[in-house]
N, C-alpha and C positions, 0 to 999 in steps of 0.2 A: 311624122312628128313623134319620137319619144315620149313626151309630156310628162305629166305627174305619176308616180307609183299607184300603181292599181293592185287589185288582190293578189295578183297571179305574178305581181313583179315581186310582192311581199313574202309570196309562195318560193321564189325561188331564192330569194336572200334568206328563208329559212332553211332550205336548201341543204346552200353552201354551208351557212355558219355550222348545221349540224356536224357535216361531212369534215369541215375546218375543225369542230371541237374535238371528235372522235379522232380525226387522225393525230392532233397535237396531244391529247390523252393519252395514247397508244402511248408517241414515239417519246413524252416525257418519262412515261414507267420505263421504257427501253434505256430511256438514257440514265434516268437516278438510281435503277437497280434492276441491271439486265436481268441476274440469277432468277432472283423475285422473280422478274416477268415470266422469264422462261418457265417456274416451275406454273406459275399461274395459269399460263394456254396451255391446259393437256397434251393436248398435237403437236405441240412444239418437241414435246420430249421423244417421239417417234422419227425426229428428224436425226438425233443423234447427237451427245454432250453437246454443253452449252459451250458458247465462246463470248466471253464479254465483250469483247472487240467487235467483233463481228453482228452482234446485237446492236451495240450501242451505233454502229455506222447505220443500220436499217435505222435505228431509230432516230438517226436527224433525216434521214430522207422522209420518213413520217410530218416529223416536224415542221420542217421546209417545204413540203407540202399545204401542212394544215396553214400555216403564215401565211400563203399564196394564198389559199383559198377563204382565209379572214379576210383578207385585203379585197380580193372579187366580192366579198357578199357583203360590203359596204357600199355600192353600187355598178350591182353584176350588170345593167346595161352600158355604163361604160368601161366593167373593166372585164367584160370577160374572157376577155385573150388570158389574162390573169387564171378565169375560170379554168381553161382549157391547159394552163401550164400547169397550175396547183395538181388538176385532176390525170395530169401524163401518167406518173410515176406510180399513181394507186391505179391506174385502167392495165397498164401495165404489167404490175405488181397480179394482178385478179386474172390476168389472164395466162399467167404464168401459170398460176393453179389450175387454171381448168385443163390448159393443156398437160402439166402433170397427171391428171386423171384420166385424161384421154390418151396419153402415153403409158399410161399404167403405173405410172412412179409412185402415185400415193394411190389408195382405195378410197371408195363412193364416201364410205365413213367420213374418212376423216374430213373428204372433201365438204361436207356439206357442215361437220362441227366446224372448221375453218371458214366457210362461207360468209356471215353473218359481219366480219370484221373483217376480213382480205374481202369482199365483194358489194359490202354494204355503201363501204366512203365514195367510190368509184362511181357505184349505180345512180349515187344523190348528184353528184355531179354531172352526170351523165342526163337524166333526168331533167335540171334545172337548164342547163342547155341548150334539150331539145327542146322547152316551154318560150325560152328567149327566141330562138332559130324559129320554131313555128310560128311564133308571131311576131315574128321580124321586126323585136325589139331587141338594137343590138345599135350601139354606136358604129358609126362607119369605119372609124379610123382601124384596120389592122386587114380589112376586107381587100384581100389583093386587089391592084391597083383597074385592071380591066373588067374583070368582072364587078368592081364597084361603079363603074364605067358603063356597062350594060343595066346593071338594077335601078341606076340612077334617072339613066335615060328612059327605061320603062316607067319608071315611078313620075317623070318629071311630062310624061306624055313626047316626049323627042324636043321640049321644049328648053334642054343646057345642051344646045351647041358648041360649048367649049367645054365638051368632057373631053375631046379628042387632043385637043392642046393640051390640056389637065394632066392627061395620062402620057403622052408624049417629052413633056417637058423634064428638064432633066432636075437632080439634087432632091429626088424625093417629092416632090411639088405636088403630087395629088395626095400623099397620105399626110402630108402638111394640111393641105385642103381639108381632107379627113376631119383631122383634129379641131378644126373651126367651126364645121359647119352645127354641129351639137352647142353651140354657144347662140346661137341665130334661134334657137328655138327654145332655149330656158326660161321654164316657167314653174317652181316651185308656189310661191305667198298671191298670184296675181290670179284675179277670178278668170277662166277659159275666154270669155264672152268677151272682156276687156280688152286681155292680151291680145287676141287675134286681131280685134278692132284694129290698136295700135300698130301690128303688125300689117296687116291688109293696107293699113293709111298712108306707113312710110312706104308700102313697095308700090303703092298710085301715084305717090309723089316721085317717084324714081320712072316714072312713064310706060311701065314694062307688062304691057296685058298677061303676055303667056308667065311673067314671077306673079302677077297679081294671082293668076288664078292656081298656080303653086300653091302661092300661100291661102289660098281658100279651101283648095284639097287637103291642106294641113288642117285646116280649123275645121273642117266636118268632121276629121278623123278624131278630132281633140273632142269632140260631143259638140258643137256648137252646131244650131239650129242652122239646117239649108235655107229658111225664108231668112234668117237674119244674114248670114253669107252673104247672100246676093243682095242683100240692102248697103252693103257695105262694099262691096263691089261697084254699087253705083252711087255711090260717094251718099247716102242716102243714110247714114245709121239709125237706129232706132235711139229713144232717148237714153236710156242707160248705157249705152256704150260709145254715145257720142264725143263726149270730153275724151277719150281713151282714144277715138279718131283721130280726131283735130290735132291728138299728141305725136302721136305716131306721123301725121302727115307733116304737121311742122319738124319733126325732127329729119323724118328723110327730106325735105325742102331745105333744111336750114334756115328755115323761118324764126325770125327771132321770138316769135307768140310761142315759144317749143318754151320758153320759160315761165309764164302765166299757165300755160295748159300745165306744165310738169310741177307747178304748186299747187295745181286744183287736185289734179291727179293724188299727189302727198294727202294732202288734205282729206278727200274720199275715203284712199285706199291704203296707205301708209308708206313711209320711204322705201321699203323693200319693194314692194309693189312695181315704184314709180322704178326702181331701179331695172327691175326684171322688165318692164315697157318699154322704158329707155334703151335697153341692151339690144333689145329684137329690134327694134326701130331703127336704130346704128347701124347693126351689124346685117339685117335684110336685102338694106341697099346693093350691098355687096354683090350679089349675084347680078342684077340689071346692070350693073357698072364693069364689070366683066365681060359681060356681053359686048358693053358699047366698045369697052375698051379692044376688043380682040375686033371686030368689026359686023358683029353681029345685030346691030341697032335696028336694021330690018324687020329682025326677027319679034320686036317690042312693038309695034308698030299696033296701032289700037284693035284690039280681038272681043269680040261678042266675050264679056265679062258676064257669066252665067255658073253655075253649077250645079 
Protein backbone atom coordinates (compact mmCIF):
# COMPACT_ATOMS: atom_id res chain seq x y z
CA UNK A 1 0.00 0.00 0.00
CA UNK A 2 1.37 3.54 -0.68
CA UNK A 3 -1.02 5.39 1.39
CA UNK A 4 -0.95 8.65 2.97
CA UNK A 5 2.33 10.89 3.06
CA UNK A 6 4.16 10.25 6.14
CA UNK A 7 7.41 12.25 7.51
CA UNK A 8 9.88 10.56 5.56
CA UNK A 9 7.68 10.89 2.18
CA UNK A 10 7.70 14.78 3.35
CA UNK A 11 11.52 14.36 3.82
CA UNK A 12 12.07 13.42 0.49
CA UNK A 13 9.68 15.93 -1.35
CA UNK A 14 12.03 18.38 0.69
CA UNK A 15 14.55 16.66 -1.06
CA UNK A 16 13.84 17.29 -4.36
CA UNK A 17 12.30 20.62 -4.18
CA UNK A 18 15.72 21.84 -2.66
CA UNK A 19 18.00 20.07 -5.29
CA UNK A 20 15.03 21.38 -7.97
CA UNK A 21 15.61 25.04 -6.47
CA UNK A 22 19.34 25.09 -6.53
CA UNK A 23 19.80 23.83 -9.78
CA UNK A 24 17.02 26.18 -11.48
CA UNK A 25 18.90 29.10 -9.50
CA UNK A 26 22.22 28.11 -10.78
CA UNK A 27 21.22 27.60 -14.40
CA UNK A 28 18.86 30.98 -14.37
CA UNK A 29 22.05 33.18 -13.37
CA UNK A 30 23.87 31.05 -16.20
CA UNK A 31 21.22 31.98 -18.45
CA UNK A 32 20.35 35.92 -17.61
CA UNK A 33 24.11 36.69 -17.25
CA UNK A 34 26.63 34.10 -17.96
CA UNK A 35 29.76 36.91 -17.49
CA UNK A 36 28.10 37.60 -13.92
CA UNK A 37 28.12 33.97 -13.16
CA UNK A 38 31.32 33.28 -14.44
CA UNK A 39 33.03 35.90 -12.59
CA UNK A 40 30.96 35.03 -9.40
CA UNK A 41 32.27 31.04 -8.97
CA UNK A 42 35.98 31.61 -8.47
CA UNK A 43 36.91 28.25 -10.02
CA UNK A 44 35.20 28.84 -12.89
CA UNK A 45 37.95 31.45 -13.96
CA UNK A 46 40.84 28.57 -13.54
CA UNK A 47 38.97 26.82 -16.25
CA UNK A 48 39.84 29.52 -18.82
CA UNK A 49 37.96 32.76 -20.52
CA UNK A 50 34.48 32.71 -20.49
CA UNK A 51 32.17 31.70 -23.40
CA UNK A 52 28.57 33.03 -23.23
CA UNK A 53 27.35 30.47 -25.43
CA UNK A 54 28.78 27.73 -23.84
CA UNK A 55 27.60 28.94 -20.40
CA UNK A 56 24.30 29.62 -21.20
CA UNK A 57 23.90 25.81 -22.96
CA UNK A 58 25.14 24.42 -19.19
CA UNK A 59 22.70 26.55 -18.05
CA UNK A 60 19.41 25.10 -19.58
CA UNK A 61 20.79 21.64 -18.78
CA UNK A 62 20.76 23.09 -15.13
CA UNK A 63 17.36 24.20 -15.63
CA UNK A 64 15.75 21.32 -17.46
CA UNK A 65 16.98 19.47 -14.75
CA UNK A 66 15.78 21.55 -11.74
CA UNK A 67 11.96 21.50 -13.99
CA UNK A 68 12.17 17.70 -13.82
CA UNK A 69 12.88 17.54 -10.39
CA UNK A 70 10.04 20.38 -9.44
CA UNK A 71 7.67 18.18 -11.12
CA UNK A 72 9.06 14.65 -9.10
CA UNK A 73 8.80 16.40 -5.71
CA UNK A 74 5.29 17.05 -6.11
CA UNK A 75 4.64 13.61 -5.66
CA UNK A 76 8.13 11.65 -5.83
CA UNK A 77 6.15 8.35 -5.13
CA UNK A 78 4.60 8.35 -8.25
CA UNK A 79 6.88 10.30 -10.09
CA UNK A 80 10.11 9.22 -9.53
CA UNK A 81 11.23 7.92 -12.74
CA UNK A 82 10.92 11.90 -13.12
CA UNK A 83 13.25 11.80 -9.93
CA UNK A 84 15.92 9.63 -11.43
CA UNK A 85 15.78 11.64 -14.98
CA UNK A 86 15.90 15.24 -13.35
CA UNK A 87 18.92 13.95 -11.16
CA UNK A 88 20.84 11.92 -14.57
CA UNK A 89 22.52 15.06 -15.84
CA UNK A 90 23.70 16.67 -12.09
CA UNK A 91 25.05 12.73 -10.91
CA UNK A 92 26.63 12.92 -14.18
CA UNK A 93 27.81 16.38 -14.15
CA UNK A 94 29.49 15.57 -10.20
CA UNK A 95 31.07 12.76 -11.43
CA UNK A 96 32.71 14.33 -14.14
CA UNK A 97 34.48 16.39 -11.42
CA UNK A 98 35.67 13.84 -9.17
CA UNK A 99 36.96 11.90 -11.94
CA UNK A 100 38.94 15.18 -13.13
CA UNK A 101 40.51 14.99 -9.78
CA UNK A 102 41.29 11.78 -9.85
CA UNK A 103 42.87 12.21 -13.32
CA UNK A 104 44.68 15.10 -12.11
CA UNK A 105 43.00 17.82 -14.46
CA UNK A 106 41.85 20.01 -11.52
CA UNK A 107 43.67 19.91 -7.84
CA UNK A 108 42.03 18.88 -4.33
CA UNK A 109 41.40 22.75 -4.10
CA UNK A 110 39.45 23.50 -6.31
CA UNK A 111 37.85 20.33 -6.20
CA UNK A 112 36.29 20.54 -2.98
CA UNK A 113 35.48 24.85 -3.46
CA UNK A 114 33.51 23.34 -6.49
CA UNK A 115 32.00 20.59 -4.41
CA UNK A 116 29.11 22.16 -2.54
CA UNK A 117 27.09 23.00 -5.98
CA UNK A 118 28.40 20.39 -8.77
CA UNK A 119 27.91 17.71 -5.83
CA UNK A 120 25.30 18.95 -3.61
CA UNK A 121 22.01 18.90 -6.25
CA UNK A 122 23.04 15.21 -7.23
CA UNK A 123 23.61 13.84 -3.63
CA UNK A 124 19.89 15.24 -2.55
CA UNK A 125 18.65 13.42 -5.20
CA UNK A 126 20.42 10.66 -4.65
CA UNK A 127 19.50 10.58 -1.09
CA UNK A 128 15.71 10.98 -1.45
CA UNK A 129 15.87 7.98 -3.77
CA UNK A 130 17.53 5.83 -1.74
CA UNK A 131 14.60 6.74 1.29
CA UNK A 132 11.74 5.85 -1.56
CA UNK A 133 13.89 2.41 -2.82
CA UNK A 134 14.49 1.43 0.88
CA UNK A 135 11.17 1.58 1.83
CA UNK A 136 9.66 0.40 -1.14
CA UNK A 137 7.66 3.32 -1.58
CA UNK A 138 7.71 3.78 -5.12
CA UNK A 139 4.59 3.46 -7.60
CA UNK A 140 4.89 0.45 -9.77
CA UNK A 141 4.58 1.69 -13.14
CA UNK A 142 8.31 2.19 -14.71
CA UNK A 143 9.60 -1.07 -12.69
CA UNK A 144 10.64 -3.26 -15.62
CA UNK A 145 8.10 -5.48 -16.55
CA UNK A 146 9.60 -9.07 -14.87
CA UNK A 147 11.11 -8.01 -12.19
CA UNK A 148 7.76 -6.18 -11.26
CA UNK A 149 6.46 -9.69 -11.99
CA UNK A 150 8.66 -11.24 -9.31
CA UNK A 151 8.20 -8.43 -6.40
CA UNK A 152 4.53 -8.66 -6.96
CA UNK A 153 4.34 -12.33 -6.71
CA UNK A 154 6.45 -12.22 -3.50
CA UNK A 155 4.43 -9.36 -2.04
CA UNK A 156 1.20 -11.07 -3.11
CA UNK A 157 2.40 -14.51 -1.31
CA UNK A 158 2.18 -16.41 -5.01
CA UNK A 159 -1.43 -15.49 -4.85
CA UNK A 160 -1.62 -13.20 -8.82
CA UNK A 161 -1.35 -16.00 -10.98
CA UNK A 162 -1.68 -13.96 -13.90
CA UNK A 163 1.51 -12.05 -13.57
CA UNK A 164 2.76 -14.48 -16.15
CA UNK A 165 0.00 -13.46 -18.85
CA UNK A 166 0.61 -9.86 -17.56
CA UNK A 167 4.13 -9.94 -18.42
CA UNK A 168 3.73 -12.02 -21.59
CA UNK A 169 1.17 -10.11 -23.17
CA UNK A 170 1.93 -7.94 -25.88
CA UNK A 171 1.24 -3.73 -26.52
CA UNK A 172 2.72 -2.90 -23.21
CA UNK A 173 -0.06 -4.56 -21.12
CA UNK A 174 1.73 -5.03 -17.77
CA UNK A 175 3.21 -1.27 -17.39
CA UNK A 176 -0.55 -0.32 -18.41
CA UNK A 177 -1.32 -2.62 -15.52
CA UNK A 178 1.40 -0.59 -13.75
CA UNK A 179 -0.28 2.60 -13.95
CA UNK A 180 -3.70 1.20 -12.58
CA UNK A 181 -2.96 -0.53 -9.92
CA UNK A 182 -2.01 2.83 -7.52
CA UNK A 183 -5.72 3.99 -8.26
CA UNK A 184 -7.04 0.69 -6.34
CA UNK A 185 -5.38 2.01 -3.28
CA UNK A 186 -6.11 5.86 -3.09
CA UNK A 187 -6.73 7.22 0.04
CA UNK A 188 -5.91 10.74 0.78
CA UNK A 189 -9.43 12.70 3.15
CA UNK A 190 -10.73 8.75 4.16
CA UNK A 191 -9.96 7.61 7.89
CA UNK A 192 -7.38 4.18 7.40
CA UNK A 193 -9.85 2.16 9.54
CA UNK A 194 -12.83 2.93 7.08
CA UNK A 195 -11.11 2.77 3.84
CA UNK A 196 -9.77 -0.70 4.34
CA UNK A 197 -13.21 -1.82 5.75
CA UNK A 198 -14.67 -0.62 2.35
CA UNK A 199 -11.99 -2.23 0.56
CA UNK A 200 -11.83 -5.75 2.33
CA UNK A 201 -15.91 -5.62 1.79
CA UNK A 202 -15.87 -5.19 -2.10
CA UNK A 203 -12.94 -7.80 -2.42
CA UNK A 204 -15.44 -10.55 -0.14
CA UNK A 205 -17.98 -9.61 -2.35
CA UNK A 206 -15.88 -10.46 -5.32
CA UNK A 207 -15.45 -14.18 -3.55
CA UNK A 208 -11.72 -14.20 -3.70
CA UNK A 209 -10.00 -15.37 -0.26
CA UNK A 210 -6.31 -15.20 -1.27
CA UNK A 211 -7.51 -10.82 -2.89
CA UNK A 212 -9.31 -10.81 0.38
CA UNK A 213 -6.28 -11.41 2.39
CA UNK A 214 -4.09 -9.15 -0.21
CA UNK A 215 -6.20 -6.65 0.86
CA UNK A 216 -5.68 -7.15 4.54
CA UNK A 217 -1.92 -7.25 4.29
CA UNK A 218 -2.43 -3.93 2.72
CA UNK A 219 -4.58 -2.48 5.71
CA UNK A 220 -2.06 -3.79 8.41
CA UNK A 221 0.65 -2.12 6.50
CA UNK A 222 -1.76 1.01 6.32
CA UNK A 223 -1.70 0.92 10.58
CA UNK A 224 -5.01 -0.65 10.91
CA UNK A 225 -5.29 -2.83 14.04
CA UNK A 226 -4.74 -6.98 13.16
CA UNK A 227 -7.89 -7.67 15.77
CA UNK A 228 -9.95 -5.29 13.61
CA UNK A 229 -8.54 -6.99 10.19
CA UNK A 230 -9.65 -10.24 11.00
CA UNK A 231 -13.15 -8.93 12.14
CA UNK A 232 -13.52 -7.77 8.92
CA UNK A 233 -12.32 -10.68 7.17
CA UNK A 234 -14.98 -12.50 8.74
CA UNK A 235 -17.53 -10.32 7.59
CA UNK A 236 -17.86 -9.35 11.43
CA UNK A 237 -16.83 -5.38 11.46
CA UNK A 238 -16.62 -3.76 14.56
CA UNK A 239 -19.26 -0.71 14.97
CA UNK A 240 -17.42 2.22 13.48
CA UNK A 241 -16.27 0.78 10.50
CA UNK A 242 -19.30 -1.16 9.75
CA UNK A 243 -21.30 1.28 7.33
CA UNK A 244 -17.92 1.74 5.50
CA UNK A 245 -18.41 -2.33 4.97
CA UNK A 246 -21.75 -2.78 3.93
CA UNK A 247 -20.40 0.02 1.33
CA UNK A 248 -17.58 -1.40 0.04
CA UNK A 249 -19.57 -4.95 -0.09
CA UNK A 250 -22.52 -3.51 -2.01
CA UNK A 251 -20.48 -1.92 -4.38
CA UNK A 252 -18.33 -4.81 -5.41
CA UNK A 253 -21.95 -7.03 -5.33
CA UNK A 254 -23.56 -4.26 -7.20
CA UNK A 255 -26.00 -4.23 -4.66
CA UNK A 256 -28.35 -1.53 -5.17
CA UNK A 257 -28.16 -0.68 -1.01
CA UNK A 258 -24.42 0.73 -2.49
CA UNK A 259 -26.64 3.91 -2.72
CA UNK A 260 -28.16 4.35 0.96
CA UNK A 261 -24.80 3.06 2.30
CA UNK A 262 -22.87 5.72 -0.10
CA UNK A 263 -25.20 8.75 1.53
CA UNK A 264 -24.65 7.41 5.02
CA UNK A 265 -21.17 7.21 4.22
CA UNK A 266 -21.39 11.30 2.67
CA UNK A 267 -23.11 11.98 5.57
CA UNK A 268 -20.40 10.78 8.26
CA UNK A 269 -17.47 11.43 6.31
CA UNK A 270 -17.94 13.76 3.51
CA UNK A 271 -18.09 13.58 -0.47
CA UNK A 272 -14.41 13.22 -0.73
CA UNK A 273 -14.26 10.48 1.59
CA UNK A 274 -17.27 8.54 -0.01
CA UNK A 275 -15.51 9.15 -3.18
CA UNK A 276 -12.02 7.69 -2.21
CA UNK A 277 -14.38 4.44 -0.71
CA UNK A 278 -16.15 4.20 -3.82
CA UNK A 279 -12.98 4.19 -5.94
CA UNK A 280 -11.11 1.29 -4.01
CA UNK A 281 -14.44 -0.60 -3.86
CA UNK A 282 -14.76 -0.43 -7.91
CA UNK A 283 -11.56 -0.59 -8.75
CA UNK A 284 -10.43 -3.90 -6.04
CA UNK A 285 -12.65 -6.04 -7.81
CA UNK A 286 -10.56 -6.01 -10.59
CA UNK A 287 -7.87 -8.35 -9.56
CA UNK A 288 -10.55 -11.33 -8.56
CA UNK A 289 -12.16 -10.81 -11.96
CA UNK A 290 -8.81 -11.41 -13.69
CA UNK A 291 -8.43 -14.18 -12.03
CA UNK A 292 -11.66 -15.61 -13.04
CA UNK A 293 -11.38 -14.36 -16.25
CA UNK A 294 -7.95 -16.04 -17.27
CA UNK A 295 -9.06 -19.31 -15.61
CA UNK A 296 -7.87 -19.12 -12.33
CA UNK A 297 -11.14 -19.21 -10.25
CA UNK A 298 -9.70 -22.22 -8.41
CA UNK A 299 -7.33 -20.37 -7.07
CA UNK A 300 -10.36 -18.03 -4.99
CA UNK A 301 -11.79 -20.85 -3.70
CA UNK A 302 -12.58 -20.13 0.20
CA UNK A 303 -9.03 -19.86 2.39
CA UNK A 304 -8.62 -19.67 6.29
CA UNK A 305 -9.23 -15.75 6.11
CA UNK A 306 -6.77 -14.84 9.08
CA UNK A 307 -3.88 -12.58 9.53
Amino acid sequence: MLGKFDALDRLVQLLLLAAAVGAIANGGFMLVDPLAWYVFIPTVITTGPPNAHFIRDIGLAYVGSGLILLYAAGHPILRWRAAVVGGLWLTLHGLLHIYEVIAGICGPATFWADAPGVLGHPLLVIVALTILFARQRLAPAGIPARLFAQAADKATGGNSPYLPDLVAAPGHAAEKFQHFMPVTAHRQAAPAEAFHAARIGATLAADCGPCALIAARGALGDGVARAIVNRLLASDPPADPSEAFAFGAAVGSHDPAADAHGAQIEMLYGRTVRFEMALTAATVTAYPALKRGLGFATSCALHKLEV
